[in-house]
N, C-alpha and C positions, 0 to 999 in steps of 0.2 A: 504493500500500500504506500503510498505517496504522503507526505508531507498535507496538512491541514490546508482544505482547499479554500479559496479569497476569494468570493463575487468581487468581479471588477466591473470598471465603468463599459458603458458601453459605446461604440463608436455608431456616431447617431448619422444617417441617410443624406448624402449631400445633395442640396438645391440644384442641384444641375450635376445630372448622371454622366461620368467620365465616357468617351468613346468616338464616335465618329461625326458626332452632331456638332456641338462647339469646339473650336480647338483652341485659338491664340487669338488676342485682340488686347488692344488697348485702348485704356477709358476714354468717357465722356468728360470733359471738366466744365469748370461752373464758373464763370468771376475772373477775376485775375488774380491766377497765383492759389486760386483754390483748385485740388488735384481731387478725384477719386480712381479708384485702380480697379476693374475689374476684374473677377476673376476667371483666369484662363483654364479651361478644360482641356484634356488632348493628350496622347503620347505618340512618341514614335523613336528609334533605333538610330544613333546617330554613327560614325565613323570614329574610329578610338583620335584620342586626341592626349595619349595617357592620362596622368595624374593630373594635371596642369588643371580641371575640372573641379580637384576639391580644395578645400582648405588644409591647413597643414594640419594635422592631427586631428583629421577628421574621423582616423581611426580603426574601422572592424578589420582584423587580417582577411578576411574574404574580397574586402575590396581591392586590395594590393592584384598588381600584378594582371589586372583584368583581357581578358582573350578574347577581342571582339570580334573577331574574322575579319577577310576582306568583305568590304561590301558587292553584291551582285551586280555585275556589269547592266548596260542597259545593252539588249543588242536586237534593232530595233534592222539592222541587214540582216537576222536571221529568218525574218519572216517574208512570205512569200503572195500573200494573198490569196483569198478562197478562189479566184477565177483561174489559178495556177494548178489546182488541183483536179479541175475539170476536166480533163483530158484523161485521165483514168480513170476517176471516181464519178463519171456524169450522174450517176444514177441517184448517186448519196448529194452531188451538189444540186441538179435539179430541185430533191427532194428540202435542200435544205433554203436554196433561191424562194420555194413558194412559201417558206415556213415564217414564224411572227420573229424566229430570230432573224432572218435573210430582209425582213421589213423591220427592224429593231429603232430607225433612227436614222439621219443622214442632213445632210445638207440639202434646201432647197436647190433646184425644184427632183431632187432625185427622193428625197423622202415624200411621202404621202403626207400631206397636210390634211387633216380631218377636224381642225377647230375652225370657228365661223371667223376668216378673215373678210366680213362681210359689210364693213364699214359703220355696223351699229353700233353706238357710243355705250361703252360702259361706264354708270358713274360712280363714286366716291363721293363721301362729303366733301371733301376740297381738290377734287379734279377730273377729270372726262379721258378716259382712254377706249381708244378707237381700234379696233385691231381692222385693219386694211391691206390690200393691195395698192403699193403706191405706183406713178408712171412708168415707173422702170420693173414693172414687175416684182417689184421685192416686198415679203412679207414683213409688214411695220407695224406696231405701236404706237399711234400719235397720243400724244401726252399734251392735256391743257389743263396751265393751273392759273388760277389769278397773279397776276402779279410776277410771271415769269413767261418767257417766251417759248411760244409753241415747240416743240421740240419730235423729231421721231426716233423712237429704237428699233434700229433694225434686226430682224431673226437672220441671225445664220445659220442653225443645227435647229434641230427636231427629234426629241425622243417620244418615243411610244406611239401606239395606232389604237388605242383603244382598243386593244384584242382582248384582255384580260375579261373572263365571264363574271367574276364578281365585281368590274368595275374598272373599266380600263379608261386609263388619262392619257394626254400628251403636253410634253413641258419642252420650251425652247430656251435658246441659246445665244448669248451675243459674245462676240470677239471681242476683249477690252485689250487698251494699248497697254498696259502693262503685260499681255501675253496671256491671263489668262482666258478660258472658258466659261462666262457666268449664267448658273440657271438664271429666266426671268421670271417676277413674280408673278406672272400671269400663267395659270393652268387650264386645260379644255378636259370635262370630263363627258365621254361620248353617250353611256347612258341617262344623264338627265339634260344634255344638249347645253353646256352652258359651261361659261367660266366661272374659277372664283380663285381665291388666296387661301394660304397660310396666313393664321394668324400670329402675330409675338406672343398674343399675352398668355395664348394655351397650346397654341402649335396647331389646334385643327381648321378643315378646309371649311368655308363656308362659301358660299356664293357671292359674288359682285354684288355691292348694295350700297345705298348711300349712307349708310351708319357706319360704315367702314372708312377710316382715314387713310387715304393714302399715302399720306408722311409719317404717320405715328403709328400704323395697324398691323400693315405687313409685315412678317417675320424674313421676307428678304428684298426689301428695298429700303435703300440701294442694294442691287444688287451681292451679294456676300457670299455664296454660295456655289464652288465650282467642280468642273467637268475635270476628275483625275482626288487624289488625294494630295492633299497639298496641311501642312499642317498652320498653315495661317488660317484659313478658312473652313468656314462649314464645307463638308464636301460630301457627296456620294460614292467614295472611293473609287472603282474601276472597272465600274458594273456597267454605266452604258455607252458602250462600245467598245472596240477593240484593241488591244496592243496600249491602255493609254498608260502615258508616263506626263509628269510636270515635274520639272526642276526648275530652279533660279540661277539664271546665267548673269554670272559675277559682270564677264565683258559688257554683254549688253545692258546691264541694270534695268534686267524683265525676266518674267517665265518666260519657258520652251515648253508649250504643251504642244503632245505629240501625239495619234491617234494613227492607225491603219485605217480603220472606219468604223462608223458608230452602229451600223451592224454589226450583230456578234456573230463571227466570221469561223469558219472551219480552226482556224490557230487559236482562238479562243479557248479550245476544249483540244484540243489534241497536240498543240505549242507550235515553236517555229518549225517552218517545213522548208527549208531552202535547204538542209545539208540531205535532203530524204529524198527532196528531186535530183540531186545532182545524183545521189549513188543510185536511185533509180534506172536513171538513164544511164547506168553500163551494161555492156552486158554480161549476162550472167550473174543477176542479182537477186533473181530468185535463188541463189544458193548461197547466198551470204547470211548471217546472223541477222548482224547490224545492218538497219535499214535506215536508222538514222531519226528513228520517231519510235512509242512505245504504244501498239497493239494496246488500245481503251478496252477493248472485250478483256481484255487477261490481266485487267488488274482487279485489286481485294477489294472487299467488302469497303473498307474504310478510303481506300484512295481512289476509288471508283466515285464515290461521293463527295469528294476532295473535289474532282474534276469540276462539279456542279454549283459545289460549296464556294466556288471563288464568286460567284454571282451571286446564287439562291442561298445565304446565308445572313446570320447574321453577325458579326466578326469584328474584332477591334483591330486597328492598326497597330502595331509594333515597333515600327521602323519605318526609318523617313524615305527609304530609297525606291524609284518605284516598282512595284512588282511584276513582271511580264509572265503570259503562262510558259510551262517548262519548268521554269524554279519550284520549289516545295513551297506551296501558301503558307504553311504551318512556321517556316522563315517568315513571313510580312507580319501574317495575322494570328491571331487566336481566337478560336470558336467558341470557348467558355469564358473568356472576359468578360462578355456581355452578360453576365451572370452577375455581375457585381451592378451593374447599371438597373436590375428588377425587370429585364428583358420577358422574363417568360413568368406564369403562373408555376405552382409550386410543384404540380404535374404535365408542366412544358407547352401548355398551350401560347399563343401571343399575348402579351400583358397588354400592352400600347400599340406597339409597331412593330413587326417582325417578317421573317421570311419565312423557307422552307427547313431551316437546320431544326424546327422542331422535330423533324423526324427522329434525331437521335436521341428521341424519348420514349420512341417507341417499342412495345414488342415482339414488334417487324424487323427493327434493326438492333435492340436487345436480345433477344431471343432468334434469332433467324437470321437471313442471308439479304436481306429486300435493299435495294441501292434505287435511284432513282430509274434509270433505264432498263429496269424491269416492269415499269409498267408506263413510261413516257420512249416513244422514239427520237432519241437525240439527234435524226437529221430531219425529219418532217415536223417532229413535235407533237405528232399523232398519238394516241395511247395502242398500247399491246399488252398481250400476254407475258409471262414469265418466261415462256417459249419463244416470244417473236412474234406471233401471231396477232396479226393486225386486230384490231375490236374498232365496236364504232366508234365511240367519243367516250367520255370522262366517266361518263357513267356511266358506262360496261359492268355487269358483276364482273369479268370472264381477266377483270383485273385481282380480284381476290380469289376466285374461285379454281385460279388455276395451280395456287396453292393448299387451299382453305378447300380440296375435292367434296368434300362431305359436303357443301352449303350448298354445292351445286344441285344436288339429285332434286330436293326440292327444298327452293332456296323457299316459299311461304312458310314451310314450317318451323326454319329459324327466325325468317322477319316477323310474323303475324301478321301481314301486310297483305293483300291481293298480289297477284302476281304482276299487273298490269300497272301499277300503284307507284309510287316514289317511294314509298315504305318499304318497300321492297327491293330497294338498291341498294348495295352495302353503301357507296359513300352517305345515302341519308345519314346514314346512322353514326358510322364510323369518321368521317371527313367528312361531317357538314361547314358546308361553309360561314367563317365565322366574321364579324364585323370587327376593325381593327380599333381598337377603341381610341386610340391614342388620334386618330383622324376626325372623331364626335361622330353626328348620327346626322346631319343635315346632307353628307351625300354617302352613295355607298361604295363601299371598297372592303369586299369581305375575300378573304381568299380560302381553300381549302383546308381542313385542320390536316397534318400533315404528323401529328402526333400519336395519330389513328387511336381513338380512345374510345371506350367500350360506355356508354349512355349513362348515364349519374345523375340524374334531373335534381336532385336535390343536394349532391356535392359542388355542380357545375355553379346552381345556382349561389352557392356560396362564395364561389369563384368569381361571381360575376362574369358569367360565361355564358350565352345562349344557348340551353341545350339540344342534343338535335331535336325530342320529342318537339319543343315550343316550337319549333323552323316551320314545323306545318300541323299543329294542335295549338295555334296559337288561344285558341277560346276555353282550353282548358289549364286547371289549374294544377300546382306543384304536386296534390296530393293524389290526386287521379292521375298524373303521371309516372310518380311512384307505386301507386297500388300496380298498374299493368306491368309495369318492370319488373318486380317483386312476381306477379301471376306468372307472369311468361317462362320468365328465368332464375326465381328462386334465390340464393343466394347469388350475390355479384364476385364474377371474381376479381381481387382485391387485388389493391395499385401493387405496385412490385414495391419491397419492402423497404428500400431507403427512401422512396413519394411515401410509403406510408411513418417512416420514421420522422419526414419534413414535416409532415400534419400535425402529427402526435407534436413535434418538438415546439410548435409555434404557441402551444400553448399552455409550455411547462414551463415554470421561472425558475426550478430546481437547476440548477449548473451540473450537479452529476448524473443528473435524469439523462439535460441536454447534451452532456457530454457523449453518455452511450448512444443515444440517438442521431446525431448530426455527423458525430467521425467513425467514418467508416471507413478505413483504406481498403477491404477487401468485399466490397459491397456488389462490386459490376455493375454502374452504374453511371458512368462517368460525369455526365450531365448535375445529375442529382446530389453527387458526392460533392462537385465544386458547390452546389447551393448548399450543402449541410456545412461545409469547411467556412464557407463564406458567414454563416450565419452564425456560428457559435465565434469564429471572430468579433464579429459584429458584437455580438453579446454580453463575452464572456472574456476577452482578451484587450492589454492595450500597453501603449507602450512601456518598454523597458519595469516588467513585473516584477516584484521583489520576492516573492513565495512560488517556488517551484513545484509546477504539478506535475509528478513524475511519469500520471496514466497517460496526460494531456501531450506530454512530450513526446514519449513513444510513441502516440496516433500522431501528431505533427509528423515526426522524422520515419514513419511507417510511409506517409503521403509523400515525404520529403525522396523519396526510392522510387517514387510509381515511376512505373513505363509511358506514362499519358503524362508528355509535359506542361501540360496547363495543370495538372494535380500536382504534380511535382513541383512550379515556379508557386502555385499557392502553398504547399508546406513550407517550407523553405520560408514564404514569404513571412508566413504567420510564427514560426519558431522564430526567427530572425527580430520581428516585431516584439512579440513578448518578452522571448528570455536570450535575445541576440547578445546581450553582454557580458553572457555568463560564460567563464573558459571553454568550457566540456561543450556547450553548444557553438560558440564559433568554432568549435573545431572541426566540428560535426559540418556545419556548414561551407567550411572551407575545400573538407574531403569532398559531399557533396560536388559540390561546382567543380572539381578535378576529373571527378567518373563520369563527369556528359560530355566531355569530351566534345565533338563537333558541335553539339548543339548547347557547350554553356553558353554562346550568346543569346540564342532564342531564352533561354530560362530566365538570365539575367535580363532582359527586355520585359518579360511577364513579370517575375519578379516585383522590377521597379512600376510597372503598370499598377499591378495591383495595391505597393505600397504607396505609391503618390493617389490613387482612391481615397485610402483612409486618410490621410493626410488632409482631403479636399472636405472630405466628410464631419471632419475635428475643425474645418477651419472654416464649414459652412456654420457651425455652431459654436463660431468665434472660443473657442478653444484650442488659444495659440500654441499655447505647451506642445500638448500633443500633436497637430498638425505639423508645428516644425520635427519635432522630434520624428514623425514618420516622412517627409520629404526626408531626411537627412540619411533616413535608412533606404528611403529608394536610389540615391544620389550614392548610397555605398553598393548596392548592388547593379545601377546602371552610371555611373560616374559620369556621364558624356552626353546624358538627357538635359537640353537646355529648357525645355517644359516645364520638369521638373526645378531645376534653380530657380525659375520665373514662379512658379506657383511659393517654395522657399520663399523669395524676393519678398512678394505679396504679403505671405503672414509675418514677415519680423516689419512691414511696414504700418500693418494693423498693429501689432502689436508695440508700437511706436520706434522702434527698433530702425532708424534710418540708415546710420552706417553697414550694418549687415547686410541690409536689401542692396544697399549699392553695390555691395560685395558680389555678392549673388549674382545681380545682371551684370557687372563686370565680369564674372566667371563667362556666362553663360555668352556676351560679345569677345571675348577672347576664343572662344571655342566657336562662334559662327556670327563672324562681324557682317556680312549681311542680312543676317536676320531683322530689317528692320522696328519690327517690333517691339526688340529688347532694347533699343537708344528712346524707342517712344517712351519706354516703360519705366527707364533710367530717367529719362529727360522729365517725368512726372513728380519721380521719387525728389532729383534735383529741386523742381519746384516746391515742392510740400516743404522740402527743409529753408525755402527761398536764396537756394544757390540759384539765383535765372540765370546768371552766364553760363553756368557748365550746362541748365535745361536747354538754352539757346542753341550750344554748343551740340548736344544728343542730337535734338530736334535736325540740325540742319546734317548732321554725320547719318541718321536715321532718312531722311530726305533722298539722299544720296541713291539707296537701294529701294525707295520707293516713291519716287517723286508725283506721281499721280495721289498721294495719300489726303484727301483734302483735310481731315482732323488735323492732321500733325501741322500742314498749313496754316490754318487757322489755328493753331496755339501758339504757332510760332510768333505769328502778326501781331497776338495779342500781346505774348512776352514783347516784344519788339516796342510795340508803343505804351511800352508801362513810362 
């Protein structure tokens, strides 16, 4: 037995979930010479820059000596184009020409425009946007506000066609001089024929109305929002389109964003193909191994979904470099991060906003073999069998049934449904389609549950979960939906046992209860276990512990060995956090990070991901202590994260701490003097303490790498005519 266990505080939910939505910005200010700072969300993987990142005795031996690889080249001549493949594969590129990915997005007039560029004014409380056809044929936004001059934004790109059956959109694009690709705020949704916005103050769509401001309502205007991952910006990382990379070119002082095309293209899913044509065409290559590309049919379970996952996921950045397919995603991104942002329900359904990676909650892909192109065709898009075997559409049984043989013979007498019926389709039941909530209820965008989950009418509703019975018994109520559930089928079989451990634990304040419950290293569950690890940190753990729990250790440093490096970079992360300054455990953790060998830099990435969270989360509830105290520990395990120093910065600035914070973004411009952001951020800090010449000084050396920045302009002018 262990040492007398201590309830500790608990690290309380930050205001704004770490991950791919905000990443870097610097403040609003007020007056002259009054600064506020806000706070920056975001990670990502920089290039070693050694030690020069920390301060001198900064400390853990795990941070010495750090191994950060080379970063991945971009190689943007390996790729070859989908029309390059057509000459042998016509049949797979026809198929994939007529498919939603083959119409994904593009530049006018080669994209399908399906939104009404039909010259009807949409209006705002304070302005009129026009979406038209101007003389020159180019699809435009005319913008009219009082008091400023007429102006138009022109579309360059187009994503989406409205194909999506729960609610398909299209969102455009403009080319800004600074290099980037910027969503515009204006979205066309094809089932209720109408535009409308994001809003700031909750994030969901609603429709074009005049209660909406157009200066103060929109959650992306100006414009903020870009094509590629970029860690300044909100971004949609590298989902719509192909091949895309952004970096910031030092010479030109602009991004390079870079794109194949915003079609997702044969290279998308199967990587570059220009070394596969050259050995192609010799001859006598049908007797060679190496082809020069890796046969999708013949990989696992897990990487087969990997291939899908770079898209239909939901996934945190890592690393700033950008990712091309080929490379191992599991380098860029992490699939269980989002576990810390409250991404999914407690048995993996969508919480707010999500993709298809609920799958891996399933006992399709727990239990069994099921990947996505066992029942989607990844060049037409069509659905099939487990076989191959074409089916009509989405809702085929002959997609379950080609597993699941018994449900076939008569499939009414498992549904209780006619046969002719909706009730009688496994997706009714199993993958109804659910509304994303984090979008509101004024338009729809429901996608399938992908979680595949067996009917719960009255746990769902708990969940706040539509379940499938209400989809089409909407006139009846919870308890007649439960009596037939209960008649039909008797006892339910039960969530698989670490979703049943998460339930139980939510509502145990017992620490040894939750301890059994939540850490599980050997649970098979993977998903489930980051939410159980995640949550008994949350709870029950916090920086630098003084009383050692010996059970609690052993389940850390049990997780701290998985073979699933997002379980691993969260052990690690959490012993580290707690009892990281105790001998016996940095030692532990040193060994650690020596056995991952290739991939300590992926760990040390998650790692620091994870620990600059709690950091954001202690420092959303101005509990600076602790917030530094964990950036300081993510900064020992990613030493080279300038996110992390900026977030640092921020809380010893809160906490009136000015020289530290200067320290801090000094760190973090020594290690990436183009970053303009960190001279903004510096140049604020200068202000608050009313050094303005050295703010002046930031401002105008920050200017430098982003001269289009109209804020940092305008603080300049103000400093200027104090």
């Amino acid at each position: 037995m262990g040492k007398k266990r201590r309830k500790s505080s608990q690290a309380p939910k930050p205001a704004t979930p770490p991950g791919k939505r905000v990443l870097f910005s610097h403040a609003l200010w007020y007056g002259l010479g009054v600064i506020t700072v806000a706070l920056a969300v975001g990670y990502f993987l920089f290039r070693s820059a050694g030690n020069d990142s920390q301060r001198s005795g900064s400390g853990s031996d795990h941070a010495r000596n750090v191994k950060l690889g080379a970063a991945a080249q971009t190689r943007f001549d390996e790729f070859a184009g989908s029309e390059s493949c057509a000459s042998c594969h016509q049949k797979e590129f026809d198929l994939w020409k007529a498919s939603t990915h083959g119409h994904a997005g593009g530049e006018p007039p080669q994209a399908k425009i399906i939104a009404r560029f039909d010259g009807k004014p949409l209006y705002f409380k304070d302005a009129v946007v026009t979406p038209n056809i101007n003389k020159q044929g180019e699809y435009v936004f005319a913008v009219e506000q009082e008091g400023m001059p007429a102006r138009e934004i022109k579309v360059h790109a187009a994503v989406g066609g409205g194909h999506m059956y729960g609610g398909g959109t299209q969102s455009f694009f403009q080319k800004w001089p600074d290099g980037t690709v910027r969503f515009l705020p204006f979205d066309f949704i094809r089932r209720e024929n109408l535009w409308f916005v994001q809003l700031r103050s909750d994030k969901t769509w609603v429709p074009i109305s005049k209660e909406i401001s157009f200066e103060t309502d929109l959650a992306n205007w100006p414009p903020n929002r870009v094509l590629g991952t970029l860690t300044e910006f909100s971004n949609c990382q590298n989902c719509h389109g192909s091949q895309i990379a952004v970096s910031y070119n030092q010479r030109e002082r602009k991004y390079d964003t870079h794109y194949q095309s915003l079609t997702i293209n044969c290279e998308s899913c199967h990587g570059p193909g220009k070394r596969h044509i050259e050995l192609v065409r010799k001859p006598g290559f049908e007797k060679v191994a190496d082809i020069g590309m890796e046969p999708l049919a013949t990989l696992s379970k897990d990487r087969s979904l990997t291939v899908c996952f770079e898209c239909h996921a939901t996934k945190d950045a890592i690393r700033e470099e950008p990712y091309l397919p080929g490379e191992s995603l599991e380098a860029y991104f992490s699939l269980k991060l989002p576990v810390l942002s409250d991404t999914f329900t407690v048995d993996g359904r969508v919480h707010n906003f999500g993709y298809q990676s609920t799958h891996l909650y399933s006992d399709c892909y727990l239990d069994g073999s099921m990947t996505c192109v066992d029942c989607h065709d990844p060049h037409s898009q069509g659905y099939r069998d487990v076989f191959g075997k074409a089916l009509v559409g989405k809702f085929d049984n002959g997609q379950c049934t080609s597993c699941h043989a018994s449900k076939a013979l008569t499939a009414e007498q498992h549904s209780h449904h006619k046969s002719d019926s909706a009730g009688n389709l496994c997706t009714s039941c199993h993958m109804p389609f659910l509304q994303h909530q984090g979008i509101g209820q004024q338009l729809v965008f429901a996608r399938s549950d992908h979680s595949i989950p067996i009917p719960r009418p009255a746990f769902d509703q708990r969940m706040g979960i539509e379940n499938a019975c209400q989809k089409c018994h909407r006139d009846k109520d919870l308890t007649w939906q439960e009596r037939y559930v209960a008649e039909w089928y008797g006892t339910i079989k039960p969530h698989h046992p670490m979703i049943g451990n998460l339930i139980r634990a939510a509502v145990t304040p017992d620490q040894p209860t939750a301890e059994k419950l939540l850490l599980e290293p050997g649970a098979k569950h993977p998903m489930a276990q980051m939410n159980g690890l995640l949550s008994y940190t949350k709870r029950f753990l916090h920086p630098n512990m003084e009383v050692e729990d010996a059970q609690v250790v052993a389940k850390l440093k049990a997780f701290s060995q998985s073979e699933d490096i997002d379980l691993k970079a969260m052990g690690l992360m959490a012993l580290d956090l707690s009892y990281g300054e105790k001998s016996d455990v940095k030692e532990f953790l040193t060994d650690q990070l020596k056995r991952s060998g290739t991939q300590e830099g992926a760990v040390r990435a998650r790692w620091g991901v994870a620990a600059d969270y709690f950091g954001t989360a202690y420092a959303s509830s101005e509990d600076a202590q602790n917030a530094i105290a964990c950036f300081k520990k993510s900064l020992q395990a990613k030493p080279d994260s300038i996110v992390t120093m900026s977030h640092l910065a921020l809380s010893y600035l809160r906490a009136g701490d000015l020289p530290n914070a200067m320290v801090w973004l000094k760190n973090g411009i020594k290690l990436r003097p183009d970053k303009a952001v960190l001279h903004f951020q510096l140049a604020q800090t200068y202000a608050q303490a009313q050094q303005m010449s050295e703010a002046m000084r930031e401002l105008e050396e920050g200017l430098k790498y982003a001269p289009e920045d109209q804020m940092a302009k305008r603080m300049l002018e103000q400093l200027r005519g104090r």
